[in-house]
C-alpha positions in Angstrom: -15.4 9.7 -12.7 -14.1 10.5 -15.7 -11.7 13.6 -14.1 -10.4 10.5 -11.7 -9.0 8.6 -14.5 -8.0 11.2 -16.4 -5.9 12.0 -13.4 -4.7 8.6 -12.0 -3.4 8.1 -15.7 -1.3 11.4 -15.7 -0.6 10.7 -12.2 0.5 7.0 -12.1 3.6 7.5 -13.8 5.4 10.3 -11.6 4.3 9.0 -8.4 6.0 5.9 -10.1 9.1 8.1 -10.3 8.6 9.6 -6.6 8.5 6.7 -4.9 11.3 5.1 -6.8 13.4 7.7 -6.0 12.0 7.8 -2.3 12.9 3.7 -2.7 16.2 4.3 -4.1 17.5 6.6 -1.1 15.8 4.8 1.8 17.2 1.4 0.6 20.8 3.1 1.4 19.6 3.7 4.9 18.1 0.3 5.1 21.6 -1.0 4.9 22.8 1.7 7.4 19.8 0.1 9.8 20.6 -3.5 8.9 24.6 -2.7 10.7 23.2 -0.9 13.2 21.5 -3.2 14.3 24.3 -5.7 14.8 25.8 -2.9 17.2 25.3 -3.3 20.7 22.8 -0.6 22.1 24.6 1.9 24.4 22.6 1.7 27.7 20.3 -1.1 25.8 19.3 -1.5 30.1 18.0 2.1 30.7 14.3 3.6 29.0 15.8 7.1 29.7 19.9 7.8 29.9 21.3 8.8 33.3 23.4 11.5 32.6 23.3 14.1 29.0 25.0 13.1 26.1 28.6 15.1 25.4 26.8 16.5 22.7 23.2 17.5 22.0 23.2 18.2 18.4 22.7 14.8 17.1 19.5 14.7 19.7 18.8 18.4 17.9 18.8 16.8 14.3 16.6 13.8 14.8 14.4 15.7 16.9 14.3 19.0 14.4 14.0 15.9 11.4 10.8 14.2 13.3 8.8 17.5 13.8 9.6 18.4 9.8 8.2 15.3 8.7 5.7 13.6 11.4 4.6 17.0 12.5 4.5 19.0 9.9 5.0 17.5 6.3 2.7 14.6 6.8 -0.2 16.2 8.8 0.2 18.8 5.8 -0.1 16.3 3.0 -3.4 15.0 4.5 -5.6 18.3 4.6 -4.4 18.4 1.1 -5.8 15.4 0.3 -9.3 16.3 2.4 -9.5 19.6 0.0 -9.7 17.4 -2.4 -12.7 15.8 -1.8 -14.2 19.2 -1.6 -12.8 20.0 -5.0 -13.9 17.1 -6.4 -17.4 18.3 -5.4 -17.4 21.5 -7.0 -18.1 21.0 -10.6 -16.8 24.6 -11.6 -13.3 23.4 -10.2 -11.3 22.2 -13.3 -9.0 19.3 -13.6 -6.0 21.2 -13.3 -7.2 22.7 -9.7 -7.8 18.8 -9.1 -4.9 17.8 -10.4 -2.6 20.3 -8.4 -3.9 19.4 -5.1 -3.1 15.9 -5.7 0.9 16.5 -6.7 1.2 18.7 -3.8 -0.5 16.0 -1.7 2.0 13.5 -3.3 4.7 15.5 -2.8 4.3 16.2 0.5 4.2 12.8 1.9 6.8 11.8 -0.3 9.2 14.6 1.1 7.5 13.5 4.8 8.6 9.6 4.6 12.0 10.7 2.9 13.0 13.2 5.8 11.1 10.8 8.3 13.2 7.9 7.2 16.5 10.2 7.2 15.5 10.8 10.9 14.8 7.2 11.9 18.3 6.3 10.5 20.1 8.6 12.0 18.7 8.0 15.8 19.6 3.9 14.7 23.2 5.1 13.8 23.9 7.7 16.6 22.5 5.5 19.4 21.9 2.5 18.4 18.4 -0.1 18.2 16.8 0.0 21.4 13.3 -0.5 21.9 13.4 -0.2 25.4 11.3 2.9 25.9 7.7 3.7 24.5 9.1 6.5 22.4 11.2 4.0 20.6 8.8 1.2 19.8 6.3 4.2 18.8 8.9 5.7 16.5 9.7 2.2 14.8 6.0 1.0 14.3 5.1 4.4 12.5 7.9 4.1 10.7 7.1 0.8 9.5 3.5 2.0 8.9 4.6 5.6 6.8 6.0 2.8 4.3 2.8 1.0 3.6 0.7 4.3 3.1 2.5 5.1 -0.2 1.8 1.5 -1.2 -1.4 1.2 -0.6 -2.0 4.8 -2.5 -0.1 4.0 -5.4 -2.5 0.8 -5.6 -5.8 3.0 -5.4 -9.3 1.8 -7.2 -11.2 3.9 -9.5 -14.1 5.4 -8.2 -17.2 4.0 -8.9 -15.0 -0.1 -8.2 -16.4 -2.4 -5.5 -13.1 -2.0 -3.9 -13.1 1.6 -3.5 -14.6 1.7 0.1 -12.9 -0.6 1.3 -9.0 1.0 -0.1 -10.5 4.1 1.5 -11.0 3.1 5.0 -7.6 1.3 5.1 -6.4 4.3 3.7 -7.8 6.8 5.7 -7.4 4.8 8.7 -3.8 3.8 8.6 -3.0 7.8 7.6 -5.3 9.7 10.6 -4.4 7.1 13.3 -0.5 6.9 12.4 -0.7 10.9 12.1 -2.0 11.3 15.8 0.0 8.6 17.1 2.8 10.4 15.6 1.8 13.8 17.3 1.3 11.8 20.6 4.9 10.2 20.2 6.5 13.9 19.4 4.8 15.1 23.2 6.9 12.2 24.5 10.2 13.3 22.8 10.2 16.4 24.3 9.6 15.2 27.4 12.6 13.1 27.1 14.2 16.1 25.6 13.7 18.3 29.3 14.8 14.8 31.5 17.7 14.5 29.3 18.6 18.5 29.2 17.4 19.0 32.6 15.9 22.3 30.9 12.5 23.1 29.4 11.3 24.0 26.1 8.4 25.6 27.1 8.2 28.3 24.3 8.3 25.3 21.4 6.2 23.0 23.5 3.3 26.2 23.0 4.2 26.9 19.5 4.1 23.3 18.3 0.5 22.7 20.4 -0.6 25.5 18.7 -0.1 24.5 15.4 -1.6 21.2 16.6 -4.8 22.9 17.5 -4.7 24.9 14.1 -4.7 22.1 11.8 -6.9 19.9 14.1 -9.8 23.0 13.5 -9.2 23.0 9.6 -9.3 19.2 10.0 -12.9 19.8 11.5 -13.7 22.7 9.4 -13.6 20.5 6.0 -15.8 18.0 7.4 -18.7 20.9 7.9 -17.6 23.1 5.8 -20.7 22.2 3.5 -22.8 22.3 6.1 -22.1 25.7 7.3 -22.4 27.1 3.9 -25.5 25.4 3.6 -27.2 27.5 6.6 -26.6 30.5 4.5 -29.0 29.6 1.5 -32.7 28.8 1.6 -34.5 25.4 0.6 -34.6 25.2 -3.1 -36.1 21.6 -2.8 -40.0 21.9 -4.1 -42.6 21.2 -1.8 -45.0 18.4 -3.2 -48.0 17.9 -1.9 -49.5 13.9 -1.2 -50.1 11.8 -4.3 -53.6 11.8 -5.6 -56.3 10.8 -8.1 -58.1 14.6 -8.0 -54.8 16.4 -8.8 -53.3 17.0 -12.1 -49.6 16.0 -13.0 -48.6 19.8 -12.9 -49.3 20.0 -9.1 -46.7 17.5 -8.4 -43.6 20.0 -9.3 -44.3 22.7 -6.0 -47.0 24.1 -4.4 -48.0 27.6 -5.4 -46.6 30.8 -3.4 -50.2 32.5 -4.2 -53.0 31.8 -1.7 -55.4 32.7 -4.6 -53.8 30.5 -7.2 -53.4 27.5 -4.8 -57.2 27.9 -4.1 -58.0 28.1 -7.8 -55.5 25.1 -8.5 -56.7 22.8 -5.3 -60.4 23.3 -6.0 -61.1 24.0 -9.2 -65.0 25.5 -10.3 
């Protein structure tokens, strides 16, 4: 307990600083969202366009910017924060160790909501705001939702607070459910990608589900990781036979690997 204040104290004030700057930037593309949204949206009628855009590197950018933060940066940032909790366990791990994992944790989702924001921007200034396919209103409600998680963390409880389990479970909730709906959301962008294109990405759609599957079995691995390590060792827990009057207090501590000593000790002469 002590370890977690020492390191909410040295870590209040830069994650201050992060999401100031992270504040700062976004408010300029805030503005930038505000006038887009007093454009009329091209084909505001359509879910899908007809026919491909002249160009397809603004679709490249916004898609390239989505993966780098809903795919990857974000989905990063929260194994970090589950090796935590196995650090935190380990009482040969020093603070520092502790303390590292939780910057790059920061730092990562900081960077995540920065490029994810840049991305969400962009797609309102090249195209327009239309929420008229699923992809859209997906994009824009995670968007909305990547905004709160840094609030909520920076307001974190102490362990050991009434509160704590509660700020957890919003916590962890809003960040696991937002991250698969996120992955679920990307499958739909690049299948808007081939009807748009008219060609298939088959090669990335592997290498992305892939990596998917990777960090969905190290998700799974650090919730048993104990466990498995556990089945390696024996029980160290003493054996303790049933209370009694006959026994002396000495008995009570484990019961005696000696058949001869536990007959001496059981039935005394």
């Amino acid at each position: 307990m002590r370890m977690e204040g020492e390191l909410r104290l040295c870590g209040s004030s830069n994650q201050l600083q992060l999401l100031g700057l992270v504040f700062i930037v976004s408010t300029c593309s805030f503005i930038d969202v505000a006038l887009a949204l007093q454009r009329p949206a091209p084909n505001a009628a359509r879910s899908r366009p007809a026919k491909p855009p002249r160009s397809l590197e603004p679709l490249k950018l916004h898609a390239w910017l989505m993966y780098a933060s809903t795919g990857f940066l974000l989905p990063l940032g929260i194994l970090v924060a589950r090796f935590m909790r196995i650090a935190r366990k380990d009482s040969l791990r020093s603070s520092k160790a502790l303390q590292l994992l939780y910057y790059f944790h920061l730092g990562l989702q900081t960077a995540g909501i920065a490029v994810l924001t840049g991305g969400a921007v962009y797609s309102f200034k090249t195209w327009g705001f239309n929420l008229s396919h699923t992809h859209q209103k997906l994009g824009f409600s995670l968007w909305i939702i990547m905004w709160i998680q840094p609030v909520i963390g920076f307001l974190r409880p102490n362990h050991g607070v009434k509160g704590r389990p509660v700020w957890y479970g919003i916590h962890w909730l809003l960040g696991t459910g937002s991250i698969i709906l996120c992955i679920i959301n990307l499958y739909i962008g690049i299948e808007i990608w081939e009807h748009v294109t008219k060609s298939s990405i088959r090669n990335l759609n592997i290498a992305f589900s892939v990596q998917v599957a990777l960090m969905t079995f190290v998700y799974m691995m650090q919730d048993r990781w104990d466990y498995l390590v556990d089945q390696g060792r024996g029980l160290t827990k003493p054996i303790a036979p049933p209370p009694s009057t006959t026994l002396t207090p000495i008995s009570y501590s484990m019961v005696p690997t000696s058949m001869e000593y536990q007959m001496r000790h059981y039935f005394p002469a």
